[in-house]
C-alpha positions in Angstrom: -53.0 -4.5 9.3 -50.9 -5.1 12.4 -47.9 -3.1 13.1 -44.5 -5.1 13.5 -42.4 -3.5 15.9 -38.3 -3.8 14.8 -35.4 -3.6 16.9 -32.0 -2.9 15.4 -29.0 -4.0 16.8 -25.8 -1.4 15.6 -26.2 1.7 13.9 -23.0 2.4 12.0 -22.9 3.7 8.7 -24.6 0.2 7.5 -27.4 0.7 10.3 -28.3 4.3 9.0 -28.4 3.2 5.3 -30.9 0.4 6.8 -32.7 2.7 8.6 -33.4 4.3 5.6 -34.7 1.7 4.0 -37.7 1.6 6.3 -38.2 5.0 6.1 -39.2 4.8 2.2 -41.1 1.7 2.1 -44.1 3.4 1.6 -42.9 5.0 -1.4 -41.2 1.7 -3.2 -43.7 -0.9 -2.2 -47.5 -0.7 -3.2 -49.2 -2.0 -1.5 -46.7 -1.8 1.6 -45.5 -5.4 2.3 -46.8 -4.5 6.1 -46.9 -1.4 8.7 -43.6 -1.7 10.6 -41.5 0.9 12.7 -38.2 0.7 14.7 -39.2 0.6 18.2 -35.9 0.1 19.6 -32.1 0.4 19.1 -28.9 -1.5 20.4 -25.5 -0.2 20.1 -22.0 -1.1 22.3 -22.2 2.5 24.3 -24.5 4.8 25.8 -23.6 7.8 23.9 -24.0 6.0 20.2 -27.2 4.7 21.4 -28.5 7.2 22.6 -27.6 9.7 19.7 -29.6 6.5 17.4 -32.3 6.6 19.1 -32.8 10.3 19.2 -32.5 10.1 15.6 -34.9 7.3 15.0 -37.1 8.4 17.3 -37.6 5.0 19.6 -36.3 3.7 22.7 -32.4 2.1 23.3 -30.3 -0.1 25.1 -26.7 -1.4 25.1 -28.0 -5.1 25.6 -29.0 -6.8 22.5 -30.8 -8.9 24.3 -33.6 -6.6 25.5 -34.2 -7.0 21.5 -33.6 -10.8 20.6 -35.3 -11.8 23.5 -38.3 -9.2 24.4 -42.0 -10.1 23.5 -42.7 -6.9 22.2 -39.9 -7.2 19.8 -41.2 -8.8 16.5 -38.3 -8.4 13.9 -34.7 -8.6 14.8 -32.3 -6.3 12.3 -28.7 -7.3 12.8 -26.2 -4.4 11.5 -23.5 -4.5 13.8 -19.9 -6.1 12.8 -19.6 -9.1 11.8 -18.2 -10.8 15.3 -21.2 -10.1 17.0 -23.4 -11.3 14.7 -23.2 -15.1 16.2 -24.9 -14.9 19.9 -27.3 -12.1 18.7 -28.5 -14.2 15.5 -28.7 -17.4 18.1 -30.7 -15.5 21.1 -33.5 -14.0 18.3 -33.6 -17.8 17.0 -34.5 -19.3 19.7 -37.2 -17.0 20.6 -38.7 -17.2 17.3 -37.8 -13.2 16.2 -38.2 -12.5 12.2 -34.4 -12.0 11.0 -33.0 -9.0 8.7 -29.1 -9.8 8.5 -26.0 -7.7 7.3 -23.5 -9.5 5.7 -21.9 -11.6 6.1 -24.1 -14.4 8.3 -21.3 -14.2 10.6 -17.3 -14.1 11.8 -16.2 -17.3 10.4 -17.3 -21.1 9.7 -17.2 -22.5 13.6 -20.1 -19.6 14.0 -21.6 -20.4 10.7 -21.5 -24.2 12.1 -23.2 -22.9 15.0 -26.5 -21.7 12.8 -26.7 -24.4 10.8 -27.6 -26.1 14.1 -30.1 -23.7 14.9 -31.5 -23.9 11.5 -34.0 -27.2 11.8 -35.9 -26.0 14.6 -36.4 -21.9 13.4 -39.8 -20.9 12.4 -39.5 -17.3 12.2 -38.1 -15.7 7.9 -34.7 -14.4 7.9 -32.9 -13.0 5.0 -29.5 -12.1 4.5 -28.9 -8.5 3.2 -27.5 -9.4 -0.1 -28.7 -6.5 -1.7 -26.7 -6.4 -5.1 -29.7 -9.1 -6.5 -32.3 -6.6 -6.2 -31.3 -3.9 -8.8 -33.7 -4.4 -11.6 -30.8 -4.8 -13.8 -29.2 -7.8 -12.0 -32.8 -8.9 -11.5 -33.1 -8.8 -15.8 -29.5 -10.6 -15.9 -31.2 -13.2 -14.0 -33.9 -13.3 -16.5 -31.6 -13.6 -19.5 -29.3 -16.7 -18.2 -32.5 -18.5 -17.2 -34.3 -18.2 -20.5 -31.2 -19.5 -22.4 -29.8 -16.3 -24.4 -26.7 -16.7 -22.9 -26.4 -20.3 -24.4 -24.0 -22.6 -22.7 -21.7 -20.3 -19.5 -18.1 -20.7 -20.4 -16.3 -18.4 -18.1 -17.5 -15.0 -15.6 -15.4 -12.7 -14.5 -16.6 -10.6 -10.8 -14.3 -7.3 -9.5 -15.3 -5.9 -6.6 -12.9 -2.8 -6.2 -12.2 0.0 -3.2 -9.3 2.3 -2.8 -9.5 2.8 0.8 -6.8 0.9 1.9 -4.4 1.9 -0.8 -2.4 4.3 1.5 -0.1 3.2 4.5 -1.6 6.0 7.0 -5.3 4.4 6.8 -6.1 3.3 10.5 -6.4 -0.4 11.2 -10.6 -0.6 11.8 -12.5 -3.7 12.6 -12.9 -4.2 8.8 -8.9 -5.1 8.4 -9.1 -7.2 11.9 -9.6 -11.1 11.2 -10.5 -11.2 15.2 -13.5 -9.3 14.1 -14.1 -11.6 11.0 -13.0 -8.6 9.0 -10.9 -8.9 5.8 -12.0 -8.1 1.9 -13.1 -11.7 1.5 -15.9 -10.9 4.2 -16.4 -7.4 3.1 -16.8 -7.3 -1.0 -16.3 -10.8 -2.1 -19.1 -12.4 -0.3 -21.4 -10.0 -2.3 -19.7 -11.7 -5.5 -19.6 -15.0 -4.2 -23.7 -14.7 -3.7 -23.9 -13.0 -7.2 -22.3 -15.7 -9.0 -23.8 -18.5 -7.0 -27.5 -16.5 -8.0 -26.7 -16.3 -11.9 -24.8 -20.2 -12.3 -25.5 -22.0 -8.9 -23.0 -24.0 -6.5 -19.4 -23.6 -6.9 -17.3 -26.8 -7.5 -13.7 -25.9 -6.5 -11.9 -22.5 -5.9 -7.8 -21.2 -5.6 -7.0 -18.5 -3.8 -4.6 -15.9 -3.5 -4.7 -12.7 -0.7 -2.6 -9.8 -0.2 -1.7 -7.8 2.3 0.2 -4.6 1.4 0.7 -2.6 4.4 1.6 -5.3 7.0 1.0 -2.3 9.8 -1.4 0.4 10.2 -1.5 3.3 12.9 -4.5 2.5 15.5 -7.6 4.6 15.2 -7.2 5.9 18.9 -3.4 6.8 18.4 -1.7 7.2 15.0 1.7 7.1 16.3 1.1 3.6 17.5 1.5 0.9 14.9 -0.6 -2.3 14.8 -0.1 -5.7 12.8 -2.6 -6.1 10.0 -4.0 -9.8 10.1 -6.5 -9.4 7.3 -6.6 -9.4 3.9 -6.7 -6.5 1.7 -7.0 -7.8 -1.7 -8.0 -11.3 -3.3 -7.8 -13.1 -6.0 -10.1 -16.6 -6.3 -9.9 -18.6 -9.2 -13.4 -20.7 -9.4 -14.5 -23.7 -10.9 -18.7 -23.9 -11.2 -20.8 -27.4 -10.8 -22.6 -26.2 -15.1 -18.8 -26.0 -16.1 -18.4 -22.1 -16.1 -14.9 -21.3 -15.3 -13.8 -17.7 -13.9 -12.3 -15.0 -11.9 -13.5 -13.3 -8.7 -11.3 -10.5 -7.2 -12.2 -7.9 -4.1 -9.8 -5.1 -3.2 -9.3 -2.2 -1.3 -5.8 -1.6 -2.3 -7.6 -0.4 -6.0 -6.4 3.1 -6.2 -9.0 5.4 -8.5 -12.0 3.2 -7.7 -15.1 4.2 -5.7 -17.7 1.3 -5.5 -17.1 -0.5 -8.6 -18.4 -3.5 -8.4 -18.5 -5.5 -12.4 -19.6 -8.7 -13.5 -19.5 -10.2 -17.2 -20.8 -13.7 -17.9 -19.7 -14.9 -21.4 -21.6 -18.0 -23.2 -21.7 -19.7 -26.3 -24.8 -17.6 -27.4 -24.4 -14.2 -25.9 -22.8 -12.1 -23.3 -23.7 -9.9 -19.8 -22.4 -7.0 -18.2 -23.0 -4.8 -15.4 -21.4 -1.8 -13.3 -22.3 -1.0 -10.0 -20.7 2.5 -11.4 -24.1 2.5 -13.7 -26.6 0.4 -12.0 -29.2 1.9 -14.3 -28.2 -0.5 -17.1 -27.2 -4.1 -17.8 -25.6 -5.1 -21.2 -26.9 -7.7 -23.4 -24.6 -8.9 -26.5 -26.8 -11.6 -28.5 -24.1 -13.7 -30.5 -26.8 -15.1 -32.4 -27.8 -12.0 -34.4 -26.5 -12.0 -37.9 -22.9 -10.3 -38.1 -23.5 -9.6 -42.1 -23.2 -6.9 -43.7 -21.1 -5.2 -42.4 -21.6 -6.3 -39.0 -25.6 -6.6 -39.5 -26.8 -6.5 -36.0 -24.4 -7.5 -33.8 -23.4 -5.4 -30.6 -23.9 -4.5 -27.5 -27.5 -3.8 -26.3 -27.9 -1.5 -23.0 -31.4 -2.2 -22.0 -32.2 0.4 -19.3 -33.9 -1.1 -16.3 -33.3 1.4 -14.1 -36.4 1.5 -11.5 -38.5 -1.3 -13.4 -39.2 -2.9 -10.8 -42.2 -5.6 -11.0 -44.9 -5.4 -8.6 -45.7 -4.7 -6.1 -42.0 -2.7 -6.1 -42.7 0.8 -7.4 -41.2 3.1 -10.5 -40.7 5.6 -7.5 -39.8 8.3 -8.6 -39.4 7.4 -12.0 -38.7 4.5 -14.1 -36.1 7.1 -16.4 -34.8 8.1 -13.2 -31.5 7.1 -12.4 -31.3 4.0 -10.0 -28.9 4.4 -6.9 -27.2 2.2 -4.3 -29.5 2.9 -1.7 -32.8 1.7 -3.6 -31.4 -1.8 -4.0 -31.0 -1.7 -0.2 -34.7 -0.9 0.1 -35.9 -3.0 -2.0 -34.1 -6.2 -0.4 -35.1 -4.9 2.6 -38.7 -4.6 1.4 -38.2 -8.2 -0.2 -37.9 -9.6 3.2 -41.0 -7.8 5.0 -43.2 -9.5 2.2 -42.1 -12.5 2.7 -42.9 -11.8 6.7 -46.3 -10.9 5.6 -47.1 -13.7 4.2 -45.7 -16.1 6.1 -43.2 -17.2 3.6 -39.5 -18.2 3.4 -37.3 -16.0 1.0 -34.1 -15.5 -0.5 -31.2 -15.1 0.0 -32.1 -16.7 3.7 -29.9 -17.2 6.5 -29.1 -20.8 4.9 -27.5 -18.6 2.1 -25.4 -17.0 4.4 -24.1 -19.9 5.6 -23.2 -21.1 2.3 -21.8 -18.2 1.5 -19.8 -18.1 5.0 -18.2 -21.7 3.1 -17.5 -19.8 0.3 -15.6 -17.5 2.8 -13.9 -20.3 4.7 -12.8 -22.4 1.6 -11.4 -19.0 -0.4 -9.4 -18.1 3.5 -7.8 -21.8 3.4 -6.8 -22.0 0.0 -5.3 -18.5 0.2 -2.9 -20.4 2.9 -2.5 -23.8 1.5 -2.3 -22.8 -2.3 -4.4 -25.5 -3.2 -7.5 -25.8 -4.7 -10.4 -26.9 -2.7 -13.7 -28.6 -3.1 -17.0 -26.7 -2.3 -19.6 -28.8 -0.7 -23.3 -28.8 -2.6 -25.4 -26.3 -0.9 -27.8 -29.3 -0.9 -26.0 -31.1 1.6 -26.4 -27.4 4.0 -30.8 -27.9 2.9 -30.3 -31.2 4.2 -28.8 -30.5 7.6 -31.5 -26.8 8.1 -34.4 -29.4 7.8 -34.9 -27.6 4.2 -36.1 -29.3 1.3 -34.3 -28.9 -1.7 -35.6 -26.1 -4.0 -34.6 -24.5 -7.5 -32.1 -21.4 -7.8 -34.2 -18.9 -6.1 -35.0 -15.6 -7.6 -36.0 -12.5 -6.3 -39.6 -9.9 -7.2 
């Protein structure tokens, strides 16, 4: 088996959790999709790369490019923020690099526009890191809309809810700059905007609403000076789907008492889903066609425990009872996206997903200012202009 050799470009607290996810790919994936090791790392100073790549144990740089562009580079990982994704995703492109991306694709739509031009002539797989799909319990969610159970979707409901941001004194980082394509919508609601886009398919039309509660924040380098906050902290998008579905999709960081809580319920004429990032191990199933007599017969929710069931070649590592965590969805997108390298195969959610989902972005930022509601071009038309055929609601395993 060859060995892939992977630069990674940022090593933040996103590029660590990555970095872990190679580390146990022997242990989640058997067989492994392919041999594979981080050969080099890429941050913005000498001192944070170099501290990476004693921990990693590789070679570093402060020039992205001696990763996109170097022929002993075969897999480019992308974890920096977001407004240097753009010329990094371009440069490993054009030289043909396999592509891990961090979400979301990029800073905003003129970049995303700028992709979607480099699309047709790509040859290399690249997959955003959407990782929320690849808990067995979204995967089983999947499952149950596609087979019907659900009957007819009426309406969904998606929270995606922090509490960092709910006190005045919180510095203004990159993630609260829209310079930096930073802002909530960016940060937790493209994660929902995938998710629902994955369980019902294209959006038809969206309203949006974002708030900003703390208008100034201290700077991270000197508290006492104050700087204007130009990204959202909160939203609120009101979404119409193309199968009729009708719902709510909120991200905040202004959420006071919340960890990572990202929910989702779908509700259909036959039955019912829900899920909590707060107990990944579990999806609920309510099956409105069970008899409700007597006495309620057996109606109710069912919490079917998925927990590490993956399919193969994913592993029960370390046990299908064990309690899932955040970090083993990471893996196993990451792993997702080796296999598809492996073979030679494109996979999902690919970089043409992140541009949709940069639209998503886009249309939820300029309805938040117009306070209209906007239409949502088909994801078919983006197919069209990648050079991609059209294909079926992708799934992943």
């Amino acid at each position: 088996m060859n060995e892939y050799r992977v630069g990674m470009i940022g090593f933040g607290m996103i590029g660590k959790v990555h970095a872990y996810g190679w580390a146990v790919l022997p242990f989640i994936s058997d067989p492994a999709p392919l041999r594979a090791r981080i050969v080099r790392v890429a941050t913005g100073r000498p001192e944070t790369a170099r501290r990476a790549a004693e921990q990693l144990g590789c070679e570093w740089t402060t020039d992205y490019r001696q990763i996109t562009e170097a022929p002993d580079i075969d897999i480019v990982h992308i974890c920096t923020p977001n407004h240097l994704h753009c010329e990094a995703l371009l440069s490993a492109i054009r030289h043909g690099k396999h592509i891990y991306c961090d979400k979301p694709l990029v800073a905003n739509w003129a970049e995303a526009e700028q992709i979607l031009a480099a699309l047709p002539t790509y040859r290399g797989i690249g997959q955003m890191t959407f990782h929320n799909r690849f808990f067995p319990a979204m995967m089983r969610a999947k499952q149950l809309v596609e087979e019907g159970r659900l009957g007819r979707v009426l309406q969904f409901r998606a929270l995606y809810l922090h509490s960092g941001s709910a006190r005045p004194e919180t510095p203004l980082r990159w993630k609260l700059s829209a310079q930096a394509g930073g802002g909530v919508t960016a940060d937790l609601a493209s994660h929902l905007l995938d998710l629902v886009w994955y369980l019902l398919g294209d959006f038809r039309e969206l309203l949006a609403h974002t708030q900003i509660a703390f208008p100034q924040r201290p700077s991270p380098d000197d508290p006492q000076r104050m700087l204007p906050v130009d990204a959202e902290e909160a939203v609120w998008i009101l979404a119409r789907m193309q199968n009729g579905a009708e719902g709510l999709i909120e991200a905040s960081k202004l959420a006071t008492g919340t960890e990572d809580e990202l929910r989702l319920e779908l509700h259909g004429t036959d039955g019912a889903i829900r899920f909590s990032l707060m107990d990944p191990h579990h999806v609920g199933f309510y099956d409105a066609r069970q008899p409700e007599q007597p006495c309620g017969g057996h109606r109710g929710w069912t919490w079917i425990d998925s927990g590490h069931r993956y399919p193969p070649p994913g592993t029960e590592f370390p046990a299908r009872k064990a309690a899932i965590g955040w970090q083993r969805a990471h893996a196993e997108c990451l792993a997702h996206f080796l296999r598809g390298v492996a073979a030679g195969q494109p996979v999902q959610p690919d970089l043409l997903q992140g541009v949709y989902v940069q639209h998503l972005i886009d249309r939820v930022l300029q309805s938040a200012k117009t306070g209209q509601w906007l239409p949502i071009r088909p994801r078919q038309e983006f197919q069209a202009r990648a050079g991609r055929s059209p294909a079926a609601t992708p799934s992943p395993g």
